[in-house]
N, C-alpha and C positions, 0 to 999 in steps of 0.2 A: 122214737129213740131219742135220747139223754145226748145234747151238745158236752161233751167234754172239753174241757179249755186245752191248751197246750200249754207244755212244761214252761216256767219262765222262761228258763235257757235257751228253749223253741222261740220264742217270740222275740227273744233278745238276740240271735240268731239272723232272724227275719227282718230284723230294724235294724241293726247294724252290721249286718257282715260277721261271717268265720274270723277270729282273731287270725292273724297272719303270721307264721312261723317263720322265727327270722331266717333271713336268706343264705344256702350256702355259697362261700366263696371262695375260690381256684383259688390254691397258695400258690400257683405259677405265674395267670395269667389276671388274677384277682376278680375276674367277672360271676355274675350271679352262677349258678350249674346242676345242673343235676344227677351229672354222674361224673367221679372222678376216677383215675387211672392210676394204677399205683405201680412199683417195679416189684422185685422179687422180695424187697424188705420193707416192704409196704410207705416205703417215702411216695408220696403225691407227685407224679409227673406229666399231669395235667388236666384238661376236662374236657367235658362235650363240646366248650366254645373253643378250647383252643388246638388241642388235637386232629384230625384230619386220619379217615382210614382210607389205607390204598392197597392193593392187592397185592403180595411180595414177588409175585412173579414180573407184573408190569415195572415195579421200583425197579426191581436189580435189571430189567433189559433199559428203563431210561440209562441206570447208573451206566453199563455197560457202553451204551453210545455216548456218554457226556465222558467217558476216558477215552474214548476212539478217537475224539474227537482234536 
């Protein structure tokens, strides 16, 4: 069997790396990210780095004790 080369692109590929797509950035929090979070009208209100999910039942029982209080 016949060694076939690989495509230039393959070997150019192999010697220096995937080009790199430039990075995207939180218009909130400005850090690199990869998923952002948008509202109803699709304005940016933040990203995977600066965001935080919490379960709405635990929220509103903190909230509820931090008014008791």
């Amino acid at each position: 069997m016949e060694h076939v080369p690989d495509a230039p692109y393959i070997r150019e590929a192999e010697m220096y790396g995937y080009p790199a797509d430039d990075p995207v950035k939180c218009e909130v929090c400005g850090r690199e990210c990869e998923e952002v979070y948008l509202d109803e009208d699709d304005s940016v209100v933040g990203c995977d780095e600066c965001i935080r999910r919490k379960d709405a039942q635990e929220w509103a029982e903190e909230k509820r004790q931090m008014e008791d209080f």
